[in-house]
Residue, then its C-alpha position, 0 to 999 in steps of 0.5 A: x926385867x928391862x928387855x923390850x920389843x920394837x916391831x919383832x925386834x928384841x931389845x935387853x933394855x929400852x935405852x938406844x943411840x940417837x942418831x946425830x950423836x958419837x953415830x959416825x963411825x962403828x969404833x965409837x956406836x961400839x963404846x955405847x953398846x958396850x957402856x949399855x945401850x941396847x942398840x945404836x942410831x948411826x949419823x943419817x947419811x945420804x947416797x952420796x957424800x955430803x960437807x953439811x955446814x961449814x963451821x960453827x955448826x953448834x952452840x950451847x944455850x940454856x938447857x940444851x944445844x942448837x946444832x946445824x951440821x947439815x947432814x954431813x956425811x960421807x955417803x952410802x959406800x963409805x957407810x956401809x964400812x962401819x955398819x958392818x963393823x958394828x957389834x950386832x950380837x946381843x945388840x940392835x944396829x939402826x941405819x939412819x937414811x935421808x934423801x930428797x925422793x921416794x927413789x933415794x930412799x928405796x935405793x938406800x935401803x937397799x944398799x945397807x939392810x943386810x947390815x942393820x937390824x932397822x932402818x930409820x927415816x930422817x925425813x924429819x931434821x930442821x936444819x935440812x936443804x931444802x928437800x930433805x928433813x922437814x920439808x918432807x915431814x912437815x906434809x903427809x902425802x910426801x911423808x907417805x910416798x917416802x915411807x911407802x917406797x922405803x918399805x916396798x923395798x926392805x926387808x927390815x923394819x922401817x922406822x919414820x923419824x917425826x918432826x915436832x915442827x907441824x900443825x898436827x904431828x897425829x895427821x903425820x903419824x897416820x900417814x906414816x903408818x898407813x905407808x907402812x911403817x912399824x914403829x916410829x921415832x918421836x921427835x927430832x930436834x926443835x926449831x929451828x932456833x938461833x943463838x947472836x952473839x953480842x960482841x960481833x951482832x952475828x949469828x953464831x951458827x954459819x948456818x944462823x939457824x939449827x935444831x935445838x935439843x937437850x932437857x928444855x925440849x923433854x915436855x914437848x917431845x913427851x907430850x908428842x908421844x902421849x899424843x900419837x900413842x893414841x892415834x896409831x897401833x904401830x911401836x913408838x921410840x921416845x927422844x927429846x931431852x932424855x938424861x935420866x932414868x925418871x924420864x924413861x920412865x915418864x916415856x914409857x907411861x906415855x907410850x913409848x917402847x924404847x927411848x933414845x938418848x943423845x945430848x946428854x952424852x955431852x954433859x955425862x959421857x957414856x956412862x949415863x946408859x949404865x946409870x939409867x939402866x940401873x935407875x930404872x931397874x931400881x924404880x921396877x923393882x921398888x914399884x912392883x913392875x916386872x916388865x917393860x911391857x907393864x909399863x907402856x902407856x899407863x898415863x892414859x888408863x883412866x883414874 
């Protein structure tokens, strides 16, 4: 009942990891598949290590987080370690890659593909160097360039993370599709934001500034899915502020195939994959839906 497709790739149900939470290493991507998640995101890392931002890289606000690590990673050779070790029978293992150049990217890709069943592009982070994330995402001819050379070199599905930071995420959804992406992930954090501390008149984030997530960015990331879903022909992955199976389901009247879900670990722990999962099977089953597929993009039939 709550088996999915993304691209030719199966799915036992919608739910994911999203990348940038308990990703890093294969021991803890394994604790998520095992609590139920159908597939995981890892961290996205670089061709090279990375220190990211040097601490505090994250803060609690109302309803959600801002976070700044910088992309820290401990690069491609170091990586390829614990996606091996991921448990891919029955699941779906996701590498998330970043780079500055069309170069890296290929290069990358062809680095992990025999160890990962997708592949995602962060060309979307907003807490980045400069280069990296959103000043990639934010145009769509670099989007395109980028997509295009990642896809010229795999032999795996090629999913384009979006950025929610843009003028018109539809104009970059089609630019990402016509590159050649199968399916794409919406959205990445939002921002970016900041929180002061009042006793010290100081940022609190090194960084001063980071992307936000949790349940205060859900409206927004779903009305991105709504949006694009009837802009391009090309699987769409929901995330933003997921903590519940109600807004997977909500995801999935908007258009999405799958969801990810991530900061809402931090509150419920990993059992909150199990707990949606048979949340949402319960809501199947008092609704009359026999699939996932019956599901997708129902918000826009006409009344």
């Amino acid at each position: 009942m709550l088996r999915t497709n993304v691209c030719g790739v199966e799915f036992r149900n919608p739910l994911m990891l999203a990348a940038g939470v308990m990703g890093s290493n294969a021991s803890s991507m394994n604790w998520i598949l095992k609590s139920g998640a159908a597939g995981v995101v890892s961290k996205s890392f670089s061709l090279e290590p990375n220190p990211g931002y040097v601490n505090p890289t994250t803060v609690g606000v109302e309803c959600g987080i801002i976070n700044a690590i910088g992309l820290s990673n401990p690069g491609v050779e170091n990586f390829k370690e614990e996606l091996k070790r991921i448990d891919r029978k029955g699941n779906v293992s996701i590498a998330s890659i970043y780079g500055a150049t069309p170069e890296e990217f290929s290069k990358l890709v062809l680095e992990i593909e025999d160890y990962v069943d997708m592949i995602e592009l962060n060309i979307s982070c907003p807490h980045a160097m400069e280069g990296y994330g959103a000043s990639i995402g934010q145009d769509a001819n670099l989007t395109h360039k980028i997509v295009s050379a990642a896809k010229d070199s795999a032999n795996k599905p090629i999913i384009a993370k979006l950025t929610p930071n843009v003028t018109d995420i539809v104009e970059i959804a089609r630019a990402a599709q016509d590159a050649g992406a199968d399916a794409l992930t919406l959205i990445n954090s939002l921002g970016p934001g900041m929180k002061i501390n009042i006793d010290v008149a100081k940022p609190v984030l090194s960084n001063k500034f980071g992307g936000m997530s949790g349940k205060a960015i859900k409206p927004i990331a779903l009305r991105n899915v709504y949006t694009v879903y009837d802009n391009v022909d090309i699987p769409i992955i929901g995330v933003g502020g997921i903590s519940n199976f109600e807004d997977v389901v909500e995801f999935l009247f908007a258009g999405a195939r799958a969801v990810q879900i991530g900061t809402v670990i931090m509150d419920e722990g990993v059992e909150v994959f199990s707990k949606i999962n048979k949340g949402l099977e319960g809501f199947m089953n008092k609704k009359g839906y026999g699939s996932i597929d019956e599901m997708i993009g129902l918000a826009h039939e006409e009344l």
